[in-house]
Steps between C-alpha positions, in 0.01 A plus 500: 500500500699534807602872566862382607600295255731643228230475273481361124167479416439290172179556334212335433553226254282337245559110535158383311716346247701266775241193540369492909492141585222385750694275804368174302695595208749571785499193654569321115813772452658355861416126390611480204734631221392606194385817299434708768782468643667600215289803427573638905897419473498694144303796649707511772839498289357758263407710851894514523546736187226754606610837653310374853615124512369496853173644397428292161682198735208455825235615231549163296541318776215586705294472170585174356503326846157653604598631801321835672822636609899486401727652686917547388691585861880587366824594679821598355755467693775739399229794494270368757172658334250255500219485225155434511273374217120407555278385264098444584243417274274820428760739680758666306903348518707712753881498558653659782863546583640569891854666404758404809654830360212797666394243714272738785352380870167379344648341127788335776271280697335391137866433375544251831116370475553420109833272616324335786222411246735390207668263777252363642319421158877325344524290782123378509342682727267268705255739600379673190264716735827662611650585140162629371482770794884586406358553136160695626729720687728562190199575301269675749263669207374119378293335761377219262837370589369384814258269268787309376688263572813322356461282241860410446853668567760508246876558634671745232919509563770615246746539743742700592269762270155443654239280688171559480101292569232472268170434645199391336159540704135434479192517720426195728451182290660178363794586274762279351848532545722597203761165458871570634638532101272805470563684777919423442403619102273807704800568728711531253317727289407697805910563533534618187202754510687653816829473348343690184330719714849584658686539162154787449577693823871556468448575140272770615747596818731516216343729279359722783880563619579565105274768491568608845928527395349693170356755683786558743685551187323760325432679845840450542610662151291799566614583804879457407425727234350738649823475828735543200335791274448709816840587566672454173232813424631687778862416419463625126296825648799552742738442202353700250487816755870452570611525175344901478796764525286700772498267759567634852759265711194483743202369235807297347588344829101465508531267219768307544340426833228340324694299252641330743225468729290306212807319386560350882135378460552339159794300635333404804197346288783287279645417815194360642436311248851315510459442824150337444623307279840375674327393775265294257760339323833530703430633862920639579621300870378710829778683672377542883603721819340530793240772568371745755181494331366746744812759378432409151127534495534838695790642230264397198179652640742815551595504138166471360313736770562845295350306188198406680395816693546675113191277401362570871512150633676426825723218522522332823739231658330348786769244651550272844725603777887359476685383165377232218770346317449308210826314230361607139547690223511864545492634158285235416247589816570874457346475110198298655401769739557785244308338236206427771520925654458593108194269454342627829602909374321395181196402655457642817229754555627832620528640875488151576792308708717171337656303785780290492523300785745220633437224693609164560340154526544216836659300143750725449328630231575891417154643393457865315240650386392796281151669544344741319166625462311566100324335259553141604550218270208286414453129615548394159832688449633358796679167337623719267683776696831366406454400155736634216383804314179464743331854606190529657148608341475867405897652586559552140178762445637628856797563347708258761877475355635182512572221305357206692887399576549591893241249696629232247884621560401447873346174470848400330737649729284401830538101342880553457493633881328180599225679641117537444318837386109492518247789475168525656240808381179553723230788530506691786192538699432885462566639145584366180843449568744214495763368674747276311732320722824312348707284732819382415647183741869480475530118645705192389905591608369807636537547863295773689647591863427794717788677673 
């Protein structure tokens, strides 16, 4: 099986019971209506109610028509994956599926070679020669494909859902051709198994993000109740110690330090979850001013500069000569930044250098970034950075606080700025270090201009 397709390898399959029909028997089935007809159109319809309609569906066919090879070539067109299923006497039934959605260099070209082929076989290829390479190509581990060669091409459309090709083959040699009302009863069938097979994916997409949402959930829980019970003990400590008659105004002081200390944290976690969900539901108008963004990048990093060297990290604000200006949102663009400077103190490993830097694009763009050097996130976390109640393998038995609120609060407030946020996470080439790079592009009505 080809190493880049997004594999979905069906096993081997008994089909003894199916009845293999020698290309004489063939040649009656294209001449002439009649029992055997019937039997093939009934095993293909009851192919439609398996779990692998695509599977069950070229088996039959290939079977009852006596062919050495059938081949399904399908392409939905509001996913773009395309879906492979081969059937060859003696070899096991395979089904393959190229997803448009992790589509890499090498599984990219077979995307584009699998649409030049399914073209070029719908509109009657001339030169089969030319298809059968395409094919070869798309299935490099079977050379007995180069043995074959078409025996007839079957156009498959349910548009606007899907179009597809269903190709039957043998080895050099006479063969009849099936009569136009098969192949239009064939074609038809051969929509439906797609369209079935369709209906199977999404279900499973479907299911896959149900569990995926459950687990959030119950992460989610855990972690809220651990945020919540952490303080609330340390407020009922601090409360039970002030109520003792000895207290000195220094240890009392002391305590109602930390009361309210833990109580300003408890109201900023309900607060960041109304925000979250305003701007789901009911993002409030943008009010905008225009900012020196190189004064108001400078007066943050000043701010939060004591708070990192504390944690030994040094913040740094690298920016370019002269004045950017930018028309947004500063309280808006303010909470951005802060949220992103308390992900990167989180993470960062210590003695190391975060770097905020400011630059600006020929576009008009206005491009900052935020750098920081740890633990990295892994390729597979990536798409998930800014998900809601999201947080990265491992943090929790690190003992990480956090919620899995901020990035997501970010994502929100950066769409309500009309700007882009991205984040990039690579290994450097000494060490086991990372460096995690998010960029937020403030674009759109934004106007960048040095002076």
């Amino acid at each position: 099986m080809p190493n880049y397709l997004d594999a979905l390898m069906v096993g081997q399959r008994q089909i003894a019971s199916l009845a293999v029909h020698t290309p004489q028997e063939h040649s009656q089935l294209a001449s002439r209506p009649g029992a055997q007809r019937t039997r093939l159109l009934g095993l293909l319809t009851t192919a439609l109610q398996s779990d692998s309609p695509l599977v069950y569906f070229v088996e039959s066919l290939g079977t009852q028509l006596g062919a050495d090879a059938c081949l399904l070539l399908g392409y939905h067109l509001e996913t773009q994956h395309i879906v492979v299923s081969r059937w060859a006497a003696g070899l096991s039934t395979q089904q393959w599926q190229i997803s448009a959605a992790v589509l890499t260099e090498s599984t990219r070209y077979q995307h584009q070679l699998a649409l030049a082929t399914l073209q070029a076989l719908q509109e009657g290829d001339p030169s089969w020669s030319c298809s059968s390479e395409n094919l070869f190509t798309l299935l490099q581990d079977q050379p007995w494909w180069q043995e074959l060669e078409s025996q007839q091409v079957v156009p498959v459309y349910t548009m606007p859902i899907a179009e597809g090709v269903i190709v039957l083959m043998r080895r050099p040699g006479p063969a009849a051709l099936l009569p136009k009302d098969l192949t239009d009863e064939l074609a038809s069938l051969g929509a439906l198994a797609l369209h079935h097979h369709e209906l199977q994916q999404q279900a499973r997409r479907s299911i896959e993000q149900l569990r995926y949402v459950n687990h959030l959930k119950d992460d989610f829980l855990s972690t809220l109740s651990h945020e919540l019970r952490t303080p609330l003990t340390s407020m009922m400590l601090a409360i039970r110690m002030l109520r003792r008659s000895d207290l000195t105004p220094e240890r009392k002081a002391m305590y109602l330090d930390i009361l309210e200390q833990q109580c300003s944290q408890e109201t900023a976690l309900v607060n960041d979850l109304l925000t979250l969900r305003t701007l789901e539901t009911s993002p409030e108008p943008v009010s905008t001013i225009v900012i020196n963004l190189n004064q108001f990048l400078s007066r943050l990093v000043a701010e939060q500069r004591s708070r990192f060297a504390a944690a030994h990290l040094n913040l740094v604000f690298e920016a370019p000569t002269g004045n950017l200006y930018i028309e947004s949102d500063a309280v808006g663009l303010s909470r951005v930044l802060e949220e992103l400077l308390t992900n990167a103190h989180k993470y960062a490993e210590a003695r190391s250098d975060i770097k905020l830097s400011l630059n600006s694009a020929a576009s008009g763009e206005v491009i900052i970034r935020l750098a920081n050097l740890g633990s990295g996130i892994a390729p597979e976390e990536l798409p998930h950075v800014f998900d809601k109640f999201r947080r990265g393998q491992g943090v929790t038995k690190r003992a990480i606080p956090g919620t899995g609120t901020g990035l997501a609060l970010v994502k929100g407030l950066v769409a309500r700025l009309k700007g882009e946020i991205s984040v990039n996470s690579q290994p450097e080439r000494e060490g086991n270090l990372w460096e995690t790079v998010f960029t937020l592009r403030l674009a759109g009505s934004a106007v960048a201009k040095v002076g």
